[in-house]
N, C-alpha and C positions, 0 to 999 in steps of 0.2 A: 673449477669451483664446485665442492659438495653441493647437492642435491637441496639439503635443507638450508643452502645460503641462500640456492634462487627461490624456492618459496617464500625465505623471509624477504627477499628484494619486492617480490609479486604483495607481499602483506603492507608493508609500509609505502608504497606506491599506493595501494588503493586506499585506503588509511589514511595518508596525504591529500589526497584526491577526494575522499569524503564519503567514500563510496558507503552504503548499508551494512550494518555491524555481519547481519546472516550471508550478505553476498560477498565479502571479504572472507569469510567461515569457508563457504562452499565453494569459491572459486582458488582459495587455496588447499582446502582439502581435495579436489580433483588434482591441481596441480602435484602432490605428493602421490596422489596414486597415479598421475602417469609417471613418476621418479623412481616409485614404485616395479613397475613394470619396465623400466628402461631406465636403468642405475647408471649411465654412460655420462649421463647430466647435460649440459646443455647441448653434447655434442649428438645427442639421441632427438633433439627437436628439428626433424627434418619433415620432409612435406607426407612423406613418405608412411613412416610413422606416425604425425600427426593424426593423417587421414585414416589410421588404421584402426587406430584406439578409439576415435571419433566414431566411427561407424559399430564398434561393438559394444557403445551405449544400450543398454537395455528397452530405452523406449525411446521417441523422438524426442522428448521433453530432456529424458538425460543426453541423448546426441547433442542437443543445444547448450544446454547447460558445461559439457564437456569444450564445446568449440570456443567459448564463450571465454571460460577461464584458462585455459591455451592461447586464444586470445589476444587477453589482457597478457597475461604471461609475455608471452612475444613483444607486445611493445614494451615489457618495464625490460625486458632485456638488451634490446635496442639500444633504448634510451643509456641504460650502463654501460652500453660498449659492449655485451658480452655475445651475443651476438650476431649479423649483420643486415637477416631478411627473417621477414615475416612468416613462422613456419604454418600460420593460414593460409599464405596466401593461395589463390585460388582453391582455396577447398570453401564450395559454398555453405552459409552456416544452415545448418538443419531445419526447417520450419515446423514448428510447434504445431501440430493439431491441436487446432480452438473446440472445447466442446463446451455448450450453453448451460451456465451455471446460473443457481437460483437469485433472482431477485426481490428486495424485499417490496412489497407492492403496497400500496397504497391504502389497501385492506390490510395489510398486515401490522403497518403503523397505527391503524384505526387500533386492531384488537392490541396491542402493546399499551397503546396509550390509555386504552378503558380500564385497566389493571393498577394505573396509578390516579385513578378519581381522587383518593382522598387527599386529605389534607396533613397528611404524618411527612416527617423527617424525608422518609423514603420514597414517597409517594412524588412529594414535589422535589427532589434532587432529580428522580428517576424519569422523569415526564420532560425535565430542560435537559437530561442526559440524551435522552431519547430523539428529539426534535432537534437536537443541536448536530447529533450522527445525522440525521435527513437533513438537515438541510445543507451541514458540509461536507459531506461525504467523503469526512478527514479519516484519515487510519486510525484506529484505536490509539496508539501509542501517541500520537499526535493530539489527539483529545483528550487521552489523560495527564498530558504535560500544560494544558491549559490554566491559565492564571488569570485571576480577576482581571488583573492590567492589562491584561493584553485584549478585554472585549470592547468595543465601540456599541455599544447598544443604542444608540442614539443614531448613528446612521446605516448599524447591522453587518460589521463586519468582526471576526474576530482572526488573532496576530497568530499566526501557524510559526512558533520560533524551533529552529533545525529538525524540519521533516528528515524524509527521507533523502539520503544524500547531503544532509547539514543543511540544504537549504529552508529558508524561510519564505512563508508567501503568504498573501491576504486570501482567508475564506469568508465566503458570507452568510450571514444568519437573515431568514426571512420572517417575516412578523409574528405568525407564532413561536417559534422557538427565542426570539427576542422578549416576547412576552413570558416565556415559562421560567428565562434566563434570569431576567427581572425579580420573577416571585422569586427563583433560587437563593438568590443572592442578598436580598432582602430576609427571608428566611433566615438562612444561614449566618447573617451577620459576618459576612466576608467580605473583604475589600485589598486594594492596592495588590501586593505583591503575593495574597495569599493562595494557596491552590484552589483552583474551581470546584472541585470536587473531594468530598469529604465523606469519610463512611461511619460505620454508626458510633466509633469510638472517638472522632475526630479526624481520623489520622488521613493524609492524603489518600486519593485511590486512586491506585496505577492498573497498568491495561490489563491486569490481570483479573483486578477488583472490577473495571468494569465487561469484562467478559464473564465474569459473575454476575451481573445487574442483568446482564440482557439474557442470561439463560434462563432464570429467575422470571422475569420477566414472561420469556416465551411460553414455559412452561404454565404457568398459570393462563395464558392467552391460548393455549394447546395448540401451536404453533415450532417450528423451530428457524430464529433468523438468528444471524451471523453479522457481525460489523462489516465484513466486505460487504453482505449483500444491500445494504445501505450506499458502500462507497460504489456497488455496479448500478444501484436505482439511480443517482445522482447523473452518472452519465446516458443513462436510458433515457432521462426524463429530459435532458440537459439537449438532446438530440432527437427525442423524439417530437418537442415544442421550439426546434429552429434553430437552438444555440450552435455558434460555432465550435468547431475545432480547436480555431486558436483561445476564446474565452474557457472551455473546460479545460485544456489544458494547463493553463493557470489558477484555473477553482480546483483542480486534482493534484497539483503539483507534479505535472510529469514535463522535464523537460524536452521531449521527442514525440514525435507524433506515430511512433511505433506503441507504447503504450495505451495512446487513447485509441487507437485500432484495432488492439488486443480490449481493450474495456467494452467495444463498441461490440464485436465480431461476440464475445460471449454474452453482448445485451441482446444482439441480434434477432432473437426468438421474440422477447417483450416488444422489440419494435418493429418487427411485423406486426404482430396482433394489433397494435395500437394502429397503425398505418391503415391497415386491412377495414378495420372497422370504420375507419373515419373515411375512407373510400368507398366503400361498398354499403354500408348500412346509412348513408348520409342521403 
């Protein structure tokens, strides 16, 4: 079987499967470059091989990355009959060096939110934009696909429909960002099915428009925050005040508890500090 059948078998398996538009991208683009380097096609997926191309990843992040989409690879081939063992098997997968990336703190929310005092258009979209990333520490994409209909403001939760991996799950909104939601929305004159978020000509705003709000934003706060580093506060905070495991994993939408370990292991610096202090200075 040519080389670029088995990529497309590896695309429409994960595709089928639900997987994320960018991890379909890069777990098939690796699979062609190892076809690339070993044109024999599936008769070149030996362990042998595997483990060779696997180790001359450039950094441990792409080792993983590499083992990962070989893989998947392996079981869509399986599954087709094409053929008969796992050319991972026993090659362990590469572990990622976690290193501590920034969170956005609790001060930093203060200065963002000082930036939309007024009372303009902007002011009040940007201020329920802002408090609705803290308190759900939804992905960007995720929160610009939000629709009126999908918030409960009445008991604070709002409808997360096809996250990551197609799935959907409930996040929750806490009383300020309920409140900001409220003014929003009242403002704005929006309801039912219409999109949450609007930019200054009307027109929907998607993750791009609000990764423009929050640079915007920061800048004027003289600051620089990031939407993940809302989605890493969330699990900081989430952990650092007792919440389980299994409950953030469902307020984050990750279905493996390898995820919130990775969320946790790069919050890890903020919760020390927080631990330290409530131990030692108390």
């Amino acid at each position: 079987m040519e080389t670029q059948c088995l990529v497309r078998l590896l695309r429409l398996e994960l595709e089928c499967n639900h997987y994320a538009v960018n991890t379909v991208r890069e777990y098939t683009r690796l699979a062609g470059l190892f076809f690339d380097d070993h044109p024999d096609g599936a008769a070149a997926l030996t362990r042998e091989n595997v483990a060779k191309w696997i180790s001359e990843g450039a950094t441990q992040s792409r080792k993983r990355w590499r083992w990962l989409s070989l893989r998947a690879l392996g079981k869509t081939l399986i599954q087709d009959g094409v053929i008969d063992t796992d050319p991972t098997a026993r090659i362990r997968m590469p572990q990622e060096i976690v290193v501590p990336q920034p969170i956005a703190s609790d001060d930093d929310l203060d200065a963002l939110l000082a930036t939309c005092s007024g009372s303009t258009t902007a002011s009040v979209r940007d201020r329920a934009l802002l408090l609705t990333m803290a308190s759900t520490g939804a992905r960007r994409a995720e929160i610009a696909a939000l629709r009126v209909s999908d918030l409960d403001l009445d008991i604070g939760t709002a409808l997360i429909r096809n996250g990551k991996g197609g799935r959907s799950r409930t996040a929750f909104l806490d009383t300020e960002s309920r409140r900001a939601l409220t003014k929003w929305v009242l403002h704005a004159e929006i309801s039912g099915h219409d999109p949450l978020w609007r930019g200054q000509r009307g027109n929907a705003l998607n993750g791009d428009g609000i990764r423009q709000v929050l640079e915007r934003r920061s800048r004027r706060a003289g600051i620089h925050v990031t939407s993940h580093q809302f989605r890493r506060r969330l699990a900081a905070k989430w952990l650092i005040n007792g919440g389980s495991e299994v409950g953030l994993r469902s307020a984050a939408g990750w279905t493996s508890g390898a995820m919130a370990a990775r969320y946790t292991a790069l919050a890890a610096q903020q919760i020390a500090k927080v631990e330290h202090a409530r131990i030692f200075d108390n």
